[in-house]
C-alpha positions in Angstrom: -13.9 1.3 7.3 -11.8 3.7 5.5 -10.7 1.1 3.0 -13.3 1.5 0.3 -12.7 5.2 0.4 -8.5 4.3 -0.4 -10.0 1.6 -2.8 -12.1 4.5 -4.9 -9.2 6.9 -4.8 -6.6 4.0 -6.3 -9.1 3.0 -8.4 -9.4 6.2 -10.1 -5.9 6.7 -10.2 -5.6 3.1 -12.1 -8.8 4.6 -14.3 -6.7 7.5 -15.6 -4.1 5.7 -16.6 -5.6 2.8 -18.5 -7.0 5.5 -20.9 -10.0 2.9 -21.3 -8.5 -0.1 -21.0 -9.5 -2.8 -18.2 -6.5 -4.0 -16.7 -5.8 -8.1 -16.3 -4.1 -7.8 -13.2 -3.8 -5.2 -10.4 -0.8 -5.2 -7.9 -1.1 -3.3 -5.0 1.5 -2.5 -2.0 0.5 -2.2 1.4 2.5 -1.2 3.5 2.2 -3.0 7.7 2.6 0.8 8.7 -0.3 2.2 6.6 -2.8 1.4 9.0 -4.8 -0.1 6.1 -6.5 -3.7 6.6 -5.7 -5.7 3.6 -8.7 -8.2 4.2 -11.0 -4.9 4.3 -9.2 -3.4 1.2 -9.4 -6.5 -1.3 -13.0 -7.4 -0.2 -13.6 -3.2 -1.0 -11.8 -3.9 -4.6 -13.8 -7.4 -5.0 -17.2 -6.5 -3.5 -17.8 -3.3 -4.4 -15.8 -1.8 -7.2 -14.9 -4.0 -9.4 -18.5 -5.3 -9.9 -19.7 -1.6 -10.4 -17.1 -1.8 -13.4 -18.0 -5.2 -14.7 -14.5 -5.9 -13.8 -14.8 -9.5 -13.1 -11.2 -11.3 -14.6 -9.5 -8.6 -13.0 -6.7 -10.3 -10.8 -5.7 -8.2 -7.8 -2.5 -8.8 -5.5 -1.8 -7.2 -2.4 1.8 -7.2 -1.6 2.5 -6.4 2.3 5.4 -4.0 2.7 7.5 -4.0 5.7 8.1 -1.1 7.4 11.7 0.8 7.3 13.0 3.6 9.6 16.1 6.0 9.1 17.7 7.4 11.9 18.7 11.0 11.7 20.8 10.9 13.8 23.4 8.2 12.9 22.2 8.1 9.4 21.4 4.6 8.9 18.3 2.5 8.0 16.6 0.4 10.0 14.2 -2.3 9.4 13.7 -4.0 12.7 12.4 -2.2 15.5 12.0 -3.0 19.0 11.9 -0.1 20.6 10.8 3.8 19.8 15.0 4.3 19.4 17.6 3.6 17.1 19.0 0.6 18.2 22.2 1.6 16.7 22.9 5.1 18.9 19.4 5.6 20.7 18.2 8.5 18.8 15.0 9.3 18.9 14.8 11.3 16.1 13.4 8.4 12.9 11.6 8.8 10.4 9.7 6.3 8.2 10.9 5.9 4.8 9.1 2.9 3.7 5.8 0.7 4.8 3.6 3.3 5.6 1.7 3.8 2.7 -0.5 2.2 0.0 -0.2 2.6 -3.8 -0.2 1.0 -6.9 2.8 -0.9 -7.5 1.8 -2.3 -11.5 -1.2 -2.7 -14.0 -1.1 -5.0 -17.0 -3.3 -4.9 -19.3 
């Protein structure tokens, strides 16, 4: 479960920037191509760190983010993908450009 080691990480990211400040509400994006649980992340977040931080009113939102593709080849983006090819000229040469990842989108305070 390599959630709780991505939940420690963003959480010290979001502790840096708060100079001190508990947040009121967390929003996280998750990307489907991330290969992150969200069920495994928010319980990490819930569970475990925010109770080490007395962080109980803290709302936290995971936003699931689609993944995207752009084709080298033709140059154009794709967002649905059937096959490991563009489905505009067949390349094989993509890349992801969105969807993959998982970061902090906002933090209110």
């Amino acid at each position: 479960m390599h959630e709780i080691s991505i939940a420690k990480d963003l959480i010290n990211e979001i502790e840096k920037s708060s100079k001190g400040k508990i947040p009121k509400k967390i929003i996280i994006g998750v990307g489907k191509a991330s290969g992150i649980d969200p069920k495994f992340l928010k319980h990490s977040f819930l569970e475990h760190i925010f109770p080490e931080r007395n962080w109980s009113n803290v709302e936290l939102i995971l936003e699931s983010e689609e993944p995207a593709l752009y084709c080298n080849s033709c140059k154009r983006e794709i967002k649905d993908l059937d096959s490991l090819s563009c489905p505009f000229c067949n390349s094989t040469d993509l890349e992801i450009i969105s969807g993959n990842r998982t970061y902090i989108k906002e933090i209110q305070y």
